[in-house]
C-alpha positions in Angstrom: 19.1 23.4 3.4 18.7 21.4 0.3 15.0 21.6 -1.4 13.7 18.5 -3.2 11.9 19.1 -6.0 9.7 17.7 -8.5 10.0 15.2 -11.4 8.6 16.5 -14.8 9.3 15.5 -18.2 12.6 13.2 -17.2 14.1 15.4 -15.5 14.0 17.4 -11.7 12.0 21.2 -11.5 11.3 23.5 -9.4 8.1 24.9 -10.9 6.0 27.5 -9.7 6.2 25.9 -5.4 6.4 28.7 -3.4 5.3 26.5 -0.6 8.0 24.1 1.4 7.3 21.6 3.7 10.0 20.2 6.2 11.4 16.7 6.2 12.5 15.1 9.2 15.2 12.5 10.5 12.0 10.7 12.7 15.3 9.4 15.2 16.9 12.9 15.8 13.9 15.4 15.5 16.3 17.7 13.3 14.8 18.7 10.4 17.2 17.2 6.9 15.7 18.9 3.7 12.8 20.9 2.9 10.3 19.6 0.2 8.7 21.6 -2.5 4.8 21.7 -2.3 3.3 21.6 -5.8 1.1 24.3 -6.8 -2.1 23.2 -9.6 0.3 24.5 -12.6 2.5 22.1 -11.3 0.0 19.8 -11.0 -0.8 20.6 -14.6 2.7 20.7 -15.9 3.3 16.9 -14.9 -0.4 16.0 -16.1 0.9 17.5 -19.6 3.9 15.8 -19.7 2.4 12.5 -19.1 -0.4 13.2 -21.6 2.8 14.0 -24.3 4.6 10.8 -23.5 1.6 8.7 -23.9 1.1 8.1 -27.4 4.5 6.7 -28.1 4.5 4.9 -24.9 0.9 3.0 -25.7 2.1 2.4 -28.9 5.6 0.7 -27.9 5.8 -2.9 -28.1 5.8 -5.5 -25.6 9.0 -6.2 -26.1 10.9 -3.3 -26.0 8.9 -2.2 -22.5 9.7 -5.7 -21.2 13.1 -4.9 -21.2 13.0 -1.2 -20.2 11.3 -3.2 -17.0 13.9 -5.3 -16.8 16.7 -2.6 -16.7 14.6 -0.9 -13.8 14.7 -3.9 -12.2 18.4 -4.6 -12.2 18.0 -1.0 -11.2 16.6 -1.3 -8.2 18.2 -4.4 -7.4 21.5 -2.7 -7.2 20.7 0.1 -5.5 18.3 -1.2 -2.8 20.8 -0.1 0.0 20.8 3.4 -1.2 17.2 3.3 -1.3 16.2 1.3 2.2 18.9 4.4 3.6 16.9 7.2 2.6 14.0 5.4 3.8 15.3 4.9 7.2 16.4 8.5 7.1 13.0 10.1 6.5 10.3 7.4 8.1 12.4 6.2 10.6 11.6 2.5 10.4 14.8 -0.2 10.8 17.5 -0.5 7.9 16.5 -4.4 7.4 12.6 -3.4 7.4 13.6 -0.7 4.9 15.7 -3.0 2.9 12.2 -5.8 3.1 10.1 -2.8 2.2 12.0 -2.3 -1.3 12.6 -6.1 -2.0 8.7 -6.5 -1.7 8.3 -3.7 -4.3 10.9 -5.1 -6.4 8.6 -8.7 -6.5 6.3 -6.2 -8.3 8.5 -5.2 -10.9 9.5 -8.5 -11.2 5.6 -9.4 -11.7 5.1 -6.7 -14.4 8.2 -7.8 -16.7 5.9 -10.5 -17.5 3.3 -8.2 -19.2 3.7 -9.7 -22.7 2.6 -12.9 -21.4 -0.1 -11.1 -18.6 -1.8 -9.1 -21.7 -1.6 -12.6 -24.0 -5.9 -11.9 -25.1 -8.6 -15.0 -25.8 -9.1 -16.6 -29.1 -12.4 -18.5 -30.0 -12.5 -20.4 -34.0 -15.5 -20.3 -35.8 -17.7 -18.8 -33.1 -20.5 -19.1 -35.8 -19.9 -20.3 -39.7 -16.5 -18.0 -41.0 -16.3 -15.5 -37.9 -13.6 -15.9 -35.9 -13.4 -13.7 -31.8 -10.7 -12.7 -29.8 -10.1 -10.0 -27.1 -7.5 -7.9 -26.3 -7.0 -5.1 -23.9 -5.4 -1.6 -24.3 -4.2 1.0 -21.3 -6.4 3.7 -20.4 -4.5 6.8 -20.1 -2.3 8.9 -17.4 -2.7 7.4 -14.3 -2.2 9.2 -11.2 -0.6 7.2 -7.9 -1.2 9.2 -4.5 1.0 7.4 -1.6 1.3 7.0 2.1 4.5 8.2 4.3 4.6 4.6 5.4 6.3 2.7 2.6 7.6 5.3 0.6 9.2 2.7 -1.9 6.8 -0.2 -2.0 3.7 1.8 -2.5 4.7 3.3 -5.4 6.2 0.0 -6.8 2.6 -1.5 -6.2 1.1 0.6 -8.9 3.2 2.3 -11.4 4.9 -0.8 -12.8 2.2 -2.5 -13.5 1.0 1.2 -14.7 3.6 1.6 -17.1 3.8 -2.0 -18.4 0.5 -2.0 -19.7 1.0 1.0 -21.8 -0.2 4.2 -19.6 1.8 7.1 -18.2 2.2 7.8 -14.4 2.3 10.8 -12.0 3.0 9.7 -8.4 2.4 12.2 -6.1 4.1 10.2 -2.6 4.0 11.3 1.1 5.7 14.8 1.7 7.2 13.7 4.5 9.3 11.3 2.9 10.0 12.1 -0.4 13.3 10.9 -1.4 12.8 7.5 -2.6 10.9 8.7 -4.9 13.4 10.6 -6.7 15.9 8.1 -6.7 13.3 5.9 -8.4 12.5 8.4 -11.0 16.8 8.8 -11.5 16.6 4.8 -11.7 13.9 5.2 -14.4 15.8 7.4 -16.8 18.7 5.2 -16.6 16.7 2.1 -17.1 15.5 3.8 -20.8 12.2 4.6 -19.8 11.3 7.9 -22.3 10.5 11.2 -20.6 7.6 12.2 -19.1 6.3 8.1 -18.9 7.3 8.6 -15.0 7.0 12.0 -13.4 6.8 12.8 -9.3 4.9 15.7 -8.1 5.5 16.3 -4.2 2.9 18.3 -2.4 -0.2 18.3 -0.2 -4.0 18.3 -0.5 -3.7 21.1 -3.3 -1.7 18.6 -5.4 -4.1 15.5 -4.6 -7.2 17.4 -5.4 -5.6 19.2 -8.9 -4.7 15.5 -9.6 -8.0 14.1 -9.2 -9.9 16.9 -10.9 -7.2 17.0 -14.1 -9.5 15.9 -17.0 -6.5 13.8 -19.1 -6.1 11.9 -15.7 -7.6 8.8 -16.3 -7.2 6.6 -13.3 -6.7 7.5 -9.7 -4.8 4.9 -7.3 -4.8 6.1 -3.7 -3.3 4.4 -0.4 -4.3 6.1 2.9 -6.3 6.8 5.4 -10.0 5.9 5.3 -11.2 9.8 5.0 -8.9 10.3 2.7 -9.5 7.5 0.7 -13.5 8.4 1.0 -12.7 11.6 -0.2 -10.4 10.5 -3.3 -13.4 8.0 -4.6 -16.2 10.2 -4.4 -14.4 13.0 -6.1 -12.4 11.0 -8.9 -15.7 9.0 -9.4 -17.7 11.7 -9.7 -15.2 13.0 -12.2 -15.6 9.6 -14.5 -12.3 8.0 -13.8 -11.6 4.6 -12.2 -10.8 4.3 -8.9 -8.8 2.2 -6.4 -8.5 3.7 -3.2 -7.3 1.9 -0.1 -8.1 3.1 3.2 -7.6 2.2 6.9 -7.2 -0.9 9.3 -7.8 -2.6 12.4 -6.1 -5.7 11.9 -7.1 -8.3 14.3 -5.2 -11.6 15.3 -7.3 -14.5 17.7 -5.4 -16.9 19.4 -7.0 -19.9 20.2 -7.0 -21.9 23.0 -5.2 -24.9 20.5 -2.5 -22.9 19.8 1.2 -22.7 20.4 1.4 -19.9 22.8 4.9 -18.7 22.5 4.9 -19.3 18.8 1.8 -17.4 18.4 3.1 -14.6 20.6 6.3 -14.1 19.1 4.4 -13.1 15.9 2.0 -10.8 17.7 4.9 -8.9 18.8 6.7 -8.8 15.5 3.4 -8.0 13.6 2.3 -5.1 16.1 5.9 -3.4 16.8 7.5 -4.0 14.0 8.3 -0.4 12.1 6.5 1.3 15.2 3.1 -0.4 14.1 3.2 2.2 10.9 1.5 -0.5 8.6 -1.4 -0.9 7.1 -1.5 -4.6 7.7 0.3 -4.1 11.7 -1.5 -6.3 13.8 -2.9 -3.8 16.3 -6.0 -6.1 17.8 -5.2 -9.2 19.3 -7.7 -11.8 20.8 -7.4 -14.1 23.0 -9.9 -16.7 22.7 -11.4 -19.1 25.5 -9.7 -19.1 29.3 -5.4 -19.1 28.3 -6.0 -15.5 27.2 -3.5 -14.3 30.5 -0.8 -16.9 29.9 -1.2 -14.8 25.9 -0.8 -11.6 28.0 1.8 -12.8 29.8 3.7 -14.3 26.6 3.5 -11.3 24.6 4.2 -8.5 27.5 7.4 -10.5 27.8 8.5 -10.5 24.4 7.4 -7.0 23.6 9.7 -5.6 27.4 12.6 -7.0 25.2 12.0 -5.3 22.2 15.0 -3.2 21.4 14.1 0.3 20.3 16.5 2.9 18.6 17.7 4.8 15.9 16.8 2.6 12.5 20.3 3.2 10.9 21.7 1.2 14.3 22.3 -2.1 13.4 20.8 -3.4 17.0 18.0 -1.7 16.8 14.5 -3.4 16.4 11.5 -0.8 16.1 12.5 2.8 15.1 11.0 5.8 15.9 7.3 7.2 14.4 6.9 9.6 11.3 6.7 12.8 13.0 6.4 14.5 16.3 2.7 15.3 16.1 2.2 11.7 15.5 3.9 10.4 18.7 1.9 12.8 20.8 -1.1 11.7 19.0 -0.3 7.9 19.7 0.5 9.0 23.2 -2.7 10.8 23.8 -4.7 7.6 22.5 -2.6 5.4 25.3 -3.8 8.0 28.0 -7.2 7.4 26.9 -7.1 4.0 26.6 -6.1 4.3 30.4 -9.0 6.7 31.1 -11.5 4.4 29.6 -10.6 1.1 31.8 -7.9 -0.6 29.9 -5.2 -2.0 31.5 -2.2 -0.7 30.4 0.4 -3.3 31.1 3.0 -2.5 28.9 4.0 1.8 28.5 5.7 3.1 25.8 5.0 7.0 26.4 8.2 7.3 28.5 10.5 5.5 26.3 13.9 7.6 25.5 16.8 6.5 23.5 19.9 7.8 25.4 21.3 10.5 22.8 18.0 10.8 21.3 16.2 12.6 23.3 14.8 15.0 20.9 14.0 11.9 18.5 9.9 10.7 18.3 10.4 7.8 19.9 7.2 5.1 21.8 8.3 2.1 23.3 6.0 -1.1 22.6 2.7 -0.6 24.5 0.4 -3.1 25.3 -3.4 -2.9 26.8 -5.1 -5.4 28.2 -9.3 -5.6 29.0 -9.8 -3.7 25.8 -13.4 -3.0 25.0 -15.2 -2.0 21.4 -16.1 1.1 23.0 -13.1 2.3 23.3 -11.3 5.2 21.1 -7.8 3.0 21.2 -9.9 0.1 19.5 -11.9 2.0 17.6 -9.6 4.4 15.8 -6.2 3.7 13.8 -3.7 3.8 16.0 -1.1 3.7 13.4 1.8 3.2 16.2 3.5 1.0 18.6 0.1 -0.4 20.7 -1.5 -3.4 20.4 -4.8 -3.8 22.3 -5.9 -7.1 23.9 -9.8 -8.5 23.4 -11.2 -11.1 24.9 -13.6 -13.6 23.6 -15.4 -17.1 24.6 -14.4 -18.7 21.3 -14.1 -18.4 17.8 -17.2 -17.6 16.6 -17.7 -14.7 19.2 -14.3 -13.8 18.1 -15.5 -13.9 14.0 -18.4 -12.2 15.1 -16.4 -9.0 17.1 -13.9 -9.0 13.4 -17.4 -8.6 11.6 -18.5 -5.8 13.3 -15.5 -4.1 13.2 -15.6 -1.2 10.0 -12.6 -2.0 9.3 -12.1 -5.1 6.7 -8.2 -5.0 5.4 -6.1 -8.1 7.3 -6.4 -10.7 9.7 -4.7 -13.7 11.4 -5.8 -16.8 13.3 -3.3 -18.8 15.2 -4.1 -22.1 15.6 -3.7 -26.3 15.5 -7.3 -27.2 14.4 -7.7 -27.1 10.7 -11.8 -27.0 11.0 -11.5 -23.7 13.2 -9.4 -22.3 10.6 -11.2 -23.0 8.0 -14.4 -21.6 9.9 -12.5 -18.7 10.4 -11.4 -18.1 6.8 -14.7 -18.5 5.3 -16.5 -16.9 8.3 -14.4 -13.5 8.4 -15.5 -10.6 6.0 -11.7 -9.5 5.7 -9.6 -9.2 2.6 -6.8 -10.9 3.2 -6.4 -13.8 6.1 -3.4 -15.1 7.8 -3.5 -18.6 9.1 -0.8 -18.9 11.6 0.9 -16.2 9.7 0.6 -12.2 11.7 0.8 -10.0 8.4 -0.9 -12.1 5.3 0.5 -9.7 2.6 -0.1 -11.4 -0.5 2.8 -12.2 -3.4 2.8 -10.1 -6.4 1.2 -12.2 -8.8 -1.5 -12.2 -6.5 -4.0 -8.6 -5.5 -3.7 -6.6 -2.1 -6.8 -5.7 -0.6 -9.5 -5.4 2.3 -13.3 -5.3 2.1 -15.8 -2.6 4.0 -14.3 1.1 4.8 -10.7 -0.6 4.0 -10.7 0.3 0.2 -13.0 2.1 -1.9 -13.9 1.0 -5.1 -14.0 -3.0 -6.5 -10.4 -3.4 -7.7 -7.0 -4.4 -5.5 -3.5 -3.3 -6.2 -1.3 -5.0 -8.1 -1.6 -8.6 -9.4 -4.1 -9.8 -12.0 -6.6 -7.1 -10.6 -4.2 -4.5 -10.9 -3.5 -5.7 -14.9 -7.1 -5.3 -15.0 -7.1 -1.9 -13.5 -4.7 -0.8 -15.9 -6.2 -1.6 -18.9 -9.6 -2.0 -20.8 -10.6 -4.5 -22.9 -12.0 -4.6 -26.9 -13.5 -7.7 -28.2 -13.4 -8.5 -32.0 -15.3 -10.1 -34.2 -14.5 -10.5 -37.8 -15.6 -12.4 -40.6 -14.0 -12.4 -44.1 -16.2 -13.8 -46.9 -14.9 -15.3 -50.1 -15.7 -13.3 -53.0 -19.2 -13.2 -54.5 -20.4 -15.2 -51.6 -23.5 -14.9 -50.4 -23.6 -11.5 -47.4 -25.7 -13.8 -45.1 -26.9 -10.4 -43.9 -30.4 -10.3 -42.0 -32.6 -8.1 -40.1 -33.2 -10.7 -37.1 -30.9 -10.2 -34.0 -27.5 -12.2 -35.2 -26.8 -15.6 -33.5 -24.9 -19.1 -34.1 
């Protein structure tokens, strides 16, 4: 069985691993490769090799790593297929999700070939008689990306472009349950020009996280993940004097008003809760239906989600895949049993769901629970699968107020006709990213992914002008050059205009 390994220095080693991991095809249940798990000299070893490329890296100009970014872009342009295939192959999500998972990472590349322009520093003219200011900002160091099994491609792509445009040096250490795109990305990188060791990948589990986070030449820590997770990654990297951006969980919650188009609204709830088996941080996995239409929004979406057509991702019919892992499906399937057990009314069931010649495959149908209540462990834990629960509320400011109290503060939608309630909704919300009429408001590149409360951990978001900012630190300079024999000017009072 083949063993993937790490990515040190340019090229792929083995190390010191003496501990595997399997990897999965999510649609067969047969186990495809195993995957090295990195010991802390390997941990070390890629630390090391970043730290060696960094110097010439920071020091390369704009130009030159403009176009190394525009080779990896090409790059990745051409071999998206490739990519989105091994995608499918290990997560288990649909080839055209796969494929839209890598052309939304690609927008981020795409994003950081602008860095000569996004790093272009402030001027001020004679800020006081014959002193000229201006600012300009530098990156920070070897930065160290720690991804989710969810989007094994456009994770990564959120951080270590923008990374490695600004100057730094990158070890991503991505999910070991899917670990293939990673390496293909890393083959992509060498190709593109990028010098060794600028981009290595270190596969493992927990040891690997925690020898990252504790490595003194790491400099910044990017993490996407659950909300323990991500708790533990701040506190830790924090407390170890590096900067932090740590993303954690979600309960994304859609309202549907009265005003809105029903079918419309609940074609999107549908897409936005099933689509790749509800494995997204932005899924929509809380809907609520506002006011006295919330059975015909039953109705609408229990329809829709019965015709949901679930398979194997690499079959071209196929709609919503199987989940990650076997343990994961019986944990989603334990939470539907619950949900049950509490006093929700299950009137969609997914736990019996089998793909004729995939028996052995993790496979949920669509699930849907109606007469869900904040007390209960399906609404109040991450799902992170194929279920969406159904709230009720009198009207949109009992629905604002049951999004507010929720821990959670990553995504939200509204659909709806009535500018004002949107607009009430928008500013009344403490989420970080709103959809208005639109299930899963990811944001473009050029703008930051984010969520407020237990959702992320620390003050900047991914990507975008925050994640420039993130990237880099800034120097101010001011200068002053006197003509000769001129008087120095110089006093003992505090300096001013």
């Amino acid at each position: 069985m083949a063993v993937i390994e790490h990515w040190i220095g340019g090229k792929a080693v083995a190390g010191h691993s003496a501990r595997t991991a399997p990897v999965y095809d999510p649609a067969t249940g047969r186990q495809r490769h195993e995957v090295l798990l990195a010991t802390p000299r390997d941990a070390a070893a890629a630390v090391d090799a970043a730290r060696a490329a960094y110097d010439g890296w920071s020091q390369t100009s704009l130009t030159r790593r403009a176009r190394v970014l525009f080779a990896f872009r090409d790059l990745v342009d051409r071999n998206a297929e490739r990519l989105a295939e091994l995608i499918t192959a290990e997560h288990g999500k649909v080839l055209s999700d796969a494929l839209g998972e890598v052309r939304r990472g690609l927008e981020v590349v795409e994003f950081a070939c602008g860095i000569p322009t996004l790093l272009k520093g402030d001027y001020s003219d004679q800020v006081s008689t014959g002193v000229d200011t201006w600012s300009f900002r530098e990156p920070i160091g070897v930065c160290a990306g720690i991804t989710p099994f969810n989007f094994p491609a456009m994770v990564p792509m959120w951080m270590f472009p923008v990374a490695i445009a600004c100057g730094n040096t990158f070890v991503l250490k991505p999910s070991e349950r899917d670990p293939s795109a990673s390496m293909l990305l890393a083959e992509l990188w060498r190709e593109a020009g990028l010098p060794d060791g600028v981009f290595n990948v270190l596969h493992g589990d927990r040891v690997a996280v925690d020898a990252l986070i504790d490595a003194p030449e790491v400099a910044a820590v990017s993490f996407v993940g659950s909300t323990p997770v991500a708790r533990h990654v701040h506190e830790r990297a924090s407390a170890a004097g590096k900067r932090v951006q740590a993303l954690g969980g979600a309960k994304n919650h859609a309202i549907v008003l009265p005003d809105a188009d029903v079918g419309f609204a609940a074609d999107h709830l549908v897409a936005g809760a099933y689509g790749s088996a509800g494995e997204r941080c932005m899924a929509v996995s809380a809907a609520v239906a506002v006011g006295p239409g919330a059975d015909r929004v039953v109705d609408a979406v229990a329809r829709r989600a019965r015709a949901v057509r679930v398979g194997p991702g690499a079959h071209p019919d196929s709609e919503m895949g199987p989940v990650v892992t076997r343990e994961a499906r019986e944990r989603i399937a334990a939470l539907i049993g619950t949900g049950a057990e509490q006093g929700g009314q299950v009137v969609l069931d997914g736990r019996e769901h089998v793909v004729p010649g995939h028996e052995q495959g993790f496979f949920l149908g669509p699930t849907l629970i109606d007469q869900v209540r904040r007390d209960m462990d399906v609404y109040r834990e991450e799902i992170f699968g194929p279920v969406l629960c159904v709230l009720r509320a009198g009207d949109v400011d009992e629905a604002i107020a049951l999004i507010n109290a929720n821990p959670y503060g990553n995504g939200t939608a509204i659909f709806t006709s009535s500018g004002e309630s949107a607009r009430r909704f928008q500013r009344g919300v403490q989420v970080g990213m709103i959809g208005i009429n639109v299930p899963v408001p990811v944001p473009m590149a050029f703008y930051s992914f984010g969520g407020w409360k237990e959702s992320l951990f620390g003050d900047k978001h991914v990507h975008g002008p925050e994640g420039v900012a993130f990237y880099t630190r800034a120097k101010v300079v001011t200068a002053r050059w006197p003509r000769p024999r001129e008087d120095s000017g110089a006093g003992f009072d505090f300096p001013s205009n």
